[in-house]
C-alpha positions in Angstrom: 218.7 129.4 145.4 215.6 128.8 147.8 212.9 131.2 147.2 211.7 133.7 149.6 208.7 131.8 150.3 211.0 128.5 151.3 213.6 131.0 153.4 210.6 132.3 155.3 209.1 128.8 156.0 212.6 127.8 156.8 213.1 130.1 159.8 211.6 129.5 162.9 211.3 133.0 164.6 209.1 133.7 161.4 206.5 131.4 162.0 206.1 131.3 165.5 207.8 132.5 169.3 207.7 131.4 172.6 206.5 134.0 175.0 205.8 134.4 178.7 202.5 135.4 180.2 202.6 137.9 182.9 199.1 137.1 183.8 199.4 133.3 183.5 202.1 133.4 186.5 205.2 133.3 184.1 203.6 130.4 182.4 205.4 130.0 178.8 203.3 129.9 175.5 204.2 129.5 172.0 202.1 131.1 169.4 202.3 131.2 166.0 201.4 133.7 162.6 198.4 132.7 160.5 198.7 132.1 157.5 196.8 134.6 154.7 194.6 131.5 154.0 193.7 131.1 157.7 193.0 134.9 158.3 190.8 134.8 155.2 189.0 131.6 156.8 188.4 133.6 159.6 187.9 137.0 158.4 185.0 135.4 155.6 183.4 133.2 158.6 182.9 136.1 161.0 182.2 138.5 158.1 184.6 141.0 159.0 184.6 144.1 156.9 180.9 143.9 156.4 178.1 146.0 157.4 176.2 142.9 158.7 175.1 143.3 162.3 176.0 139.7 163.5 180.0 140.3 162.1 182.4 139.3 164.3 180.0 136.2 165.7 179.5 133.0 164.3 176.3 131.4 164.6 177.6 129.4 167.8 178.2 132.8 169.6 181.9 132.1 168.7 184.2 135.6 168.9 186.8 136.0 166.2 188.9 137.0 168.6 188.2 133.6 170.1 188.7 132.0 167.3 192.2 133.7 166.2 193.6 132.8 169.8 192.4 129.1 169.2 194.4 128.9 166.0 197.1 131.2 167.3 198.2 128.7 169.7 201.0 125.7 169.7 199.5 123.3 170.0 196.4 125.0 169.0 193.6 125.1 171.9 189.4 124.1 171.1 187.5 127.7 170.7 185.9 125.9 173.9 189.1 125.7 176.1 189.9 129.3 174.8 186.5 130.2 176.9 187.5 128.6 179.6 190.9 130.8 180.5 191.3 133.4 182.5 189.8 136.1 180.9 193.1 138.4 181.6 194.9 135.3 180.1 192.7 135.3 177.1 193.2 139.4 176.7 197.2 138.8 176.9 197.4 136.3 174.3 195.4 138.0 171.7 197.4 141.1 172.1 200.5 139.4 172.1 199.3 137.3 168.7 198.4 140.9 167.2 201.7 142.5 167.7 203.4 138.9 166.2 201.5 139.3 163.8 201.7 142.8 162.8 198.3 144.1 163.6 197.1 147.7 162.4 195.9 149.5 165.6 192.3 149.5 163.9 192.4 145.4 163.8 193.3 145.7 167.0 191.0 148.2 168.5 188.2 145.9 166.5 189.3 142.8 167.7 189.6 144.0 171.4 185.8 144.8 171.3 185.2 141.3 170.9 187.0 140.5 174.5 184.7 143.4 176.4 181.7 141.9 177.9 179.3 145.2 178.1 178.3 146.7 181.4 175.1 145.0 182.9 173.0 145.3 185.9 174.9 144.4 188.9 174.0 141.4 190.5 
């Protein structure tokens, strides 16, 4: 008998979905659950869970929340290219990778921190 690991990895609906984006004019996108190795990449580059002011950065400026829609996506996008979307586009993707991956709501309320650019002057 195959083990739960090898039934998980077997099924396709566990690993990753197709899904449509409402902002992205019905455009189709398949994302995909990280594993625990590639969260704990991510959580241990942006130092998330720390008290250090620059968490949730990288020392390019980088967002996790960037970064986890980067390496969300199949095929997976350049941090870069992730910049580049929409920023509604951007915002719709990460919430939908949350929910497929079974976010708390404290992950997510963190996480969708990282998409708010803070009020400026207006210019």
């Amino acid at each position: 008998m195959a083990s739960l690991k090898e039934r998980l990895m077997a099924r396709a609906d566990v690993s990753q979905k197709a899904v449509v984006l409402t902002t992205g004019g019905g455009e189709e996108a398949v994302i995909r659950r990280l594993s625990v190795a590639e969260r704990n990449q991510l959580v241990e580059r942006f130092k998330l869970g720390t008290s250090d002011p620059k968490a949730g950065k990288d020392e390019q400026g980088v967002t996790y929340g960037i970064a986890m829609v980067a390496a969300s996506l199949v095929p997976p996008m350049t941090e870069a290219e992730v910049c580049d979307l929409p920023s509604a586009v951007a915002d719709e993707l990460a919430g939908l990778i949350m929910d497929f991956n079974a976010w708390t709501e404290r992950s997510r309320k963190e996480l969708a921190d990282q998409f708010r650019t803070p009020a400026g002057p207006t210019v």
